[in-house]
N, C-alpha and C positions, 0 to 999 in steps of 0.2 A: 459394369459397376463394381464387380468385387476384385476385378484387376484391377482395378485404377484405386480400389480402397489399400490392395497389399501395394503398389506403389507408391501411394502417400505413407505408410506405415514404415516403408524404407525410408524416403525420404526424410520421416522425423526423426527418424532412428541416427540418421547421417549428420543432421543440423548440428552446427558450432555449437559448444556448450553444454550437450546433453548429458557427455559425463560428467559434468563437473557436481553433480547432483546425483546419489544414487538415491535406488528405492529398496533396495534389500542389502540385509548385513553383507560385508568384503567374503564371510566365513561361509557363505551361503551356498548351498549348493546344488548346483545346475546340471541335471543330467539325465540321461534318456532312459529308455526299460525295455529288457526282453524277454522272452523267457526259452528255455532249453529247447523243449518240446515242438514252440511254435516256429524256431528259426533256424535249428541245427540243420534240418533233414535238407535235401537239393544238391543238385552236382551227382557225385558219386555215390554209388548204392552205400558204399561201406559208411556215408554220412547219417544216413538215418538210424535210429530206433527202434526195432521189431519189437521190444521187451514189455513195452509198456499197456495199461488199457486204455489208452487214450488211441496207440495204434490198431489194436482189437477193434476198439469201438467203431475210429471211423472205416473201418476198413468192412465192417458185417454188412452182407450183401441185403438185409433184411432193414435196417436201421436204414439204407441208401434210398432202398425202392420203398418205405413207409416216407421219406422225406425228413427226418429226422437229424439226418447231418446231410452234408451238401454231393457226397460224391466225391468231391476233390483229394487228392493224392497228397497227403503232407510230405511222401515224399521227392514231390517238384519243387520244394522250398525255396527258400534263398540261402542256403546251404554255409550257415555260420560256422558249423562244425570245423571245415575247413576254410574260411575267409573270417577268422575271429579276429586276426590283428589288423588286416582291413579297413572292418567293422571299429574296432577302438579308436581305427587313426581320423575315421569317417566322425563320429563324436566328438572327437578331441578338437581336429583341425579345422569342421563344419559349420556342428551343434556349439562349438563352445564349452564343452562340458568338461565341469570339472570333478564328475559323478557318475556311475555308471550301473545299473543294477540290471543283475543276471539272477538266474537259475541255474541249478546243476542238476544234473537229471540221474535219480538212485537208480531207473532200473537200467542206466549204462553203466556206474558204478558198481550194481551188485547186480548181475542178470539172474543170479538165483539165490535162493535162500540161503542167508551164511549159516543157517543150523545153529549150532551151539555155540556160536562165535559171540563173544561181549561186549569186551572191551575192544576200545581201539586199537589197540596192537591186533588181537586177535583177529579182529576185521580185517585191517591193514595185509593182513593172512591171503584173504577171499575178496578182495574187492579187484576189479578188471585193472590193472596198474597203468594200461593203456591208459585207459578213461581218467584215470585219478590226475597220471601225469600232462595228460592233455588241461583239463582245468586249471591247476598249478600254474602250468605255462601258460591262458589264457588271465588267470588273476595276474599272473608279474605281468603282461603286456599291459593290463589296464592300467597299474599302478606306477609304470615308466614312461606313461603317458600324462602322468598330472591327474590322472583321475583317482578318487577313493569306490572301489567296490561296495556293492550293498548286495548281499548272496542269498538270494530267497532258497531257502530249504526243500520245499513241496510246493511246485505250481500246479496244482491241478492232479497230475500224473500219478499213478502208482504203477510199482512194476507188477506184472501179474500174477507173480507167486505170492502178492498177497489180496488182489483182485481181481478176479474173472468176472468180469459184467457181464458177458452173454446169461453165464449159468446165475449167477443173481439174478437177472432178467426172469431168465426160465423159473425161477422158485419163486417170484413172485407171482407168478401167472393165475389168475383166481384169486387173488389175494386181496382185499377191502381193503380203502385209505386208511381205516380205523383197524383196523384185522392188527392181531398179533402178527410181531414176523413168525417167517418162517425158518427153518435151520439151513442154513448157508455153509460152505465152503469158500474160503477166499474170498471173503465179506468183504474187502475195503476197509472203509469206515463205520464198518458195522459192525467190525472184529477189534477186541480187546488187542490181539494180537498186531493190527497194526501199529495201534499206539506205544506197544513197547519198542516195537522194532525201530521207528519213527526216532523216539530216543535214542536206542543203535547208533544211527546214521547220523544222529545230530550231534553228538558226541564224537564218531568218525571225524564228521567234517571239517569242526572246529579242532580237534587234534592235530588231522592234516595237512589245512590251511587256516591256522588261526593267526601264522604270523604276516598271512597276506591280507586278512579282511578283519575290520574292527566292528562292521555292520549285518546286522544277521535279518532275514524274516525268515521266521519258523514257516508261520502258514501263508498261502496268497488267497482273500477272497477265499475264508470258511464257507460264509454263509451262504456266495454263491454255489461252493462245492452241492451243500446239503437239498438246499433247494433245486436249484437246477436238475443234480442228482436222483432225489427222491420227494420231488412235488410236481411232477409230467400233468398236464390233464387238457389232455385233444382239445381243441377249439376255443380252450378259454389261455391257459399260457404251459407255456413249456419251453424248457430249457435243454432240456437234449441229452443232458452230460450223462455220463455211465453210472450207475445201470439204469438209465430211463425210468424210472419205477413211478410208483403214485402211492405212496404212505405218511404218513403223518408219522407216524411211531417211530419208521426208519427214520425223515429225517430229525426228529427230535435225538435219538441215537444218535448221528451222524455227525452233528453239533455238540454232545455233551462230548464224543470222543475226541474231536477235535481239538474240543477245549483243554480235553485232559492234554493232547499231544503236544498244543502248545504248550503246558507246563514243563511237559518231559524234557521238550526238546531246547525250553529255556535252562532250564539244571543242567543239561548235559551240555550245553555250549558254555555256560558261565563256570562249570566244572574244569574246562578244559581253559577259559578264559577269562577270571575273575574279570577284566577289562570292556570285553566286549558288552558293545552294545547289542539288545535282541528284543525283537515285537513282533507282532503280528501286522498282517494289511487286512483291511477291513475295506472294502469296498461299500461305499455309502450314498445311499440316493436319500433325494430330496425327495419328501412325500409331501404331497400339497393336496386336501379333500377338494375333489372333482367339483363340487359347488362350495363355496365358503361358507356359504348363509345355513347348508345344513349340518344338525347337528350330530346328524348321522355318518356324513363324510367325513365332519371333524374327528368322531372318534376313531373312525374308521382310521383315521390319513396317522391320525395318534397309536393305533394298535401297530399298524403296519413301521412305523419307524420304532417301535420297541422291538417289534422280532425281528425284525430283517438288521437293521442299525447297534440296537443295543446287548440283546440278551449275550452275544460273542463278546463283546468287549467287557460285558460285570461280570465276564467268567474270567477274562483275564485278564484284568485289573481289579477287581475287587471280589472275586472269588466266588460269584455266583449266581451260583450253580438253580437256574430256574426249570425244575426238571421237566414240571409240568406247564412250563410257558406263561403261567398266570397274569403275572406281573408284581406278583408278592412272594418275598425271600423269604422263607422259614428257617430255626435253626435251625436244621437241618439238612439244607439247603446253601448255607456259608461253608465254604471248604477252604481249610487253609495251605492246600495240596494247590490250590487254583490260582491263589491271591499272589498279586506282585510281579505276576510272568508278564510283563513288560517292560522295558528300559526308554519306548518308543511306540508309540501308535503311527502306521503307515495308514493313509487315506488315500484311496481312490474314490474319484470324484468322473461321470459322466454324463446325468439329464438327471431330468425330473420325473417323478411318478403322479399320475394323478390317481387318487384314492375315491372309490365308491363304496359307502359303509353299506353293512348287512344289516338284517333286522336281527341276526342273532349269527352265532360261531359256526362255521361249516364242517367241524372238525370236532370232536368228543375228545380228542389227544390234545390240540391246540385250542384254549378255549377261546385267546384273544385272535385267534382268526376270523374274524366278520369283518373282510372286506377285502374289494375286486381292486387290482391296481393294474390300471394303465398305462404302461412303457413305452410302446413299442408301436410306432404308427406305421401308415402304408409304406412302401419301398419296394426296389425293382420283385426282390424276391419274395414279398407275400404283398400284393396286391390288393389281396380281400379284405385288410386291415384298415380303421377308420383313416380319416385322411389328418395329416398332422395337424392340429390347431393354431402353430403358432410357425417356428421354424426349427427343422428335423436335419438329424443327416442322415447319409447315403445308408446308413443301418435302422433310419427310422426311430431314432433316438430324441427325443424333446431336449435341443439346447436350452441352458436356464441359469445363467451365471448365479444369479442371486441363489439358487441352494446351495452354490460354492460357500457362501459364507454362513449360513445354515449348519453344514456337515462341519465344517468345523470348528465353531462354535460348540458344536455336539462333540467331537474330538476333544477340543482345549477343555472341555469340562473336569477331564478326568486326569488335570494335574501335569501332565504326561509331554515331553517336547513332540511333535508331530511332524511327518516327513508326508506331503504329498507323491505318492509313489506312483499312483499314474495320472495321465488328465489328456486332454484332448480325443479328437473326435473321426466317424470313419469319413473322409474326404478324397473320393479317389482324382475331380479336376483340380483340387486345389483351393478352392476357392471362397472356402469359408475357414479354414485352418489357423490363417492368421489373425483375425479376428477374432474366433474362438481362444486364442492363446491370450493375445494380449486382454480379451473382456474379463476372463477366468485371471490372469494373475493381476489386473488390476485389483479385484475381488481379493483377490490374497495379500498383496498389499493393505489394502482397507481392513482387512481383519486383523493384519501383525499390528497396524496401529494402534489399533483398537483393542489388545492386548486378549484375544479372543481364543487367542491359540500361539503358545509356542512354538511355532515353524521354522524346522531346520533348512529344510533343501524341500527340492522341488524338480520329480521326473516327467517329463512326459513320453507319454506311450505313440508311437514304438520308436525304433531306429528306423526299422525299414519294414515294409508289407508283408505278414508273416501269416500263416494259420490261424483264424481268428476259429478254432475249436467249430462246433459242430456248423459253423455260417463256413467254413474253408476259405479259401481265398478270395471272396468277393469283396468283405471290408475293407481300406485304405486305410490303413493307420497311420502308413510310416513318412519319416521326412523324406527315406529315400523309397525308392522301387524294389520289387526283389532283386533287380539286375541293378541295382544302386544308384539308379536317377536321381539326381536331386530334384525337388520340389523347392518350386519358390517361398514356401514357408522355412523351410530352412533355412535362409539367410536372414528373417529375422527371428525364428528363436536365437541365434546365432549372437546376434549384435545384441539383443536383450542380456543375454548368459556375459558375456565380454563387459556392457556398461553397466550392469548390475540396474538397469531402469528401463523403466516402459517409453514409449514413442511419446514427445513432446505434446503437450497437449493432453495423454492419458493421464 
């Protein structure tokens, strides 16, 4: 049935006529997503990473056998590192794309502390010139290909001279959700000191390469950093990411820093590039209360889309600064060190949540915490999980076009042009992908008309099957294989990207 569904989808895609109609602007732009970390490493040793705590993490023999991350070797990858023009021409000549957004990964640029180093020249001093000139030369391939780079600054990664997760791990040990922290070395995001450095490298970068890339994301997915990060708790959810912790205090920390660093890292890009454009991605779920009729889920589904959805974005776009999660800004609380640090709001968009409100806050740190959200249903690899409701994919993720127009609705609110930076789903036969594409940009469509949000362009994730962080290689993202198969959904995001319109009929 869903062969014969991505058959017809060709089929209307091919039919007389269908260009002569578009559905999105000529200027609009169609392009895939990757990031450093998840796709560099494969092939040869010298291709991966050692620097960072991302390879720390999944590599600790302790996190493997708790089940915490998958086991998998990020460095069996699909090895972009050295197949990057490949990869471009794979895009270009494929996907259709006239857009490409990457990652550049600091701790190959700086594998250690540059010390006293400031300014961009002086970094320019200490950074691995291999690695710099390797980038360079992967931005001019994208951009002699017709494509416009989009350069996300921090995916996730840090290198580990400014985070050690084991040893955060270890100081938190005994530690309460509500507990003060404890004193840390190589805090991550828990250290003042990232966030200056953060500016550092964003400053560097744009220096660098500013004459190659006009599109910047500071952060990918704060909120997932913080959370995933530092809100772990056995049995009910947990995200994995480094340092596994269970606090409330940290991740309220972890977010304000954040916050600040996107500031930083916008002044230091805009410093080097009055021109450039620069924003954050915001990763954004659709909260919907587990029963509608209560009105206990209601508020529940309403708390949860303020902390996970908004309190990142009124840091960086309207400057504030919610220290204590309330949902009430105090002067003191408005920061004008915050305000304005967007040019673009990036959205990522992939299921729904369904929201079970509390009788009261689980958290003395977060008071708008009271309430359980549902993500994440059975799949090969957690089994004991409820069984999907509706329809899920190979990650156990609730498909749900309609909070596509939802999120951004919530996006367009805040003034801001809006670039959907990922989208699509884990699909490793194939066979719900194109569907998924075209029901979600029909959805986006329906929104630009309805002038809901200003929408520039539009990535879907990924190019090819890459490291899906602490799940490793099990998810299917990509259009191609690691070994660069194509998938039949590739030939219609292809012909979509080319006629600027969805399949006859949609």
């Amino acid at each position: 049935m869903r062969r014969a569904l991505l058959a017809s989808l060709l089929f209307a895609l091919a039919a007389p006529g269908v260009a002569a109609a578009r559905d999105f602007p000529r200027d609009f732009l169609w392009g895939t997503a990757i990031a450093a970390f998840q796709t560099e490493a494969g092939g040869h040793p010298s291709n991966a990473d050692r620097r960072s705590d991302w390879w720390v993490w999944s590599h600790d023999r302790e996190n493997i056998d708790q089940g915490r991350v998958s086991g998998d070797l990020v460095e069996r990858g699909p090895g972009h590192w050295r197949l990057y023009r490949r990869d471009a021409a794979l895009a270009r000549s494929r996907l259709g794309a006239n857009a490409f957004r990457l990652s550049i990964e600091w701790s190959r640029l700086f594998p250690a502390s540059p010390g006293a180093a400031r300014t961009p020249r002086q970094l320019d001093r200490v950074v691995d010139q291999s690695a710099a000139r390797h980038y360079a030369a992967e931005l001019r391939g994208i951009r002699a290909r017709g494509m416009t780079p989009m350069v996300t600054l921090n995916h996730f990664t840090l290198p580990t001279w400014l985070h050690d997760p084991l040893a955060v791990r270890s100081a938190f040990a005994g530690v309460g959700p509500d507990d003060p922290l404890p004193h840390l070395q190589r805090g991550g995001w828990l250290a003042k000191r990232t966030v200056d450095q953060f500016g550092r490298f964003a400053a560097w970068a744009a220096w660098r390469y500013g004459k190659l890339v006009d599109l910047w994301v500071t952060l990918n997915e704060p909120m997932v950093v913080a959370v995933n990060g530092y809100v772990n708790v056995p049995g009910a959810f947990a995200g994995w990411f480094p340092p596994g912790v269970y606090s409330f205090p940290a991740a309220v920390r972890a977010v304000r820093n954040l916050a600040e660093a996107n500031a930083v890292g916008y002044d230091a890009v805009h410093r080097q590039d009055r021109h450039a454009r620069v924003g954050p991605v915001q990763n954004m779920i659709a909260f919907t209360p587990a029963d509608p009729s209560s009105a206990v889920d209601r508020r529940g589904a309403k708390h949860a889309d303020y902390v996970f959805n908004r309190v990142f974005l009124n840091a960086a776009v309207r400057g504030w600064d919610d220290a204590n999660v309330d949902g009430r800004i105090a002067a003191g609380e408005r920061r004008a060190d915050l305000r304005g640090r967007a040019d673009f709001i990036g959205v990522n968009y992939y299921f729904r949540s369904r929201v079970t409100g509390l009788p009261g806050p689980v958290s003395s740190t977060v008071s708008l915490f009271d309430f359980l959200p549902t993500q994440t249903y059975r799949y090969r690899l957690a089994p004991t999980l409820p069984p999907c409701p509706t329809e899920c994919t190979d990650f156990g993720a609730e498909i749900y076009p309609r909070g596509f127009r939802t999120v951004l609705r919530e996006a367009g609110a805040y003034r801001l042009p809006v670039y959907v930076t990922e989208n699509v789903l884990a699909d490793a036969d194939d066979d719900m992908r194109a569907k998924y594409l075209v029901d979600h940009l029909r959805v986006l469509r329906g929104a630009m008309r309805a002038g809901l949000a200003r929408v520039k362009g539009y990535f879907a994730w990924s190019l090819m099957d890459n490291f899906e962080w602490a799940a490793g290689y099990y998810p299917k993202f990509g259009f191609f294989t690691i070994d660069r198969h194509e998938r039949p959904s590739a030939r219609i995001f292809g012909r979509i990207t080319r006629l600027g319109s969805l399949p006859s009929g949609q």
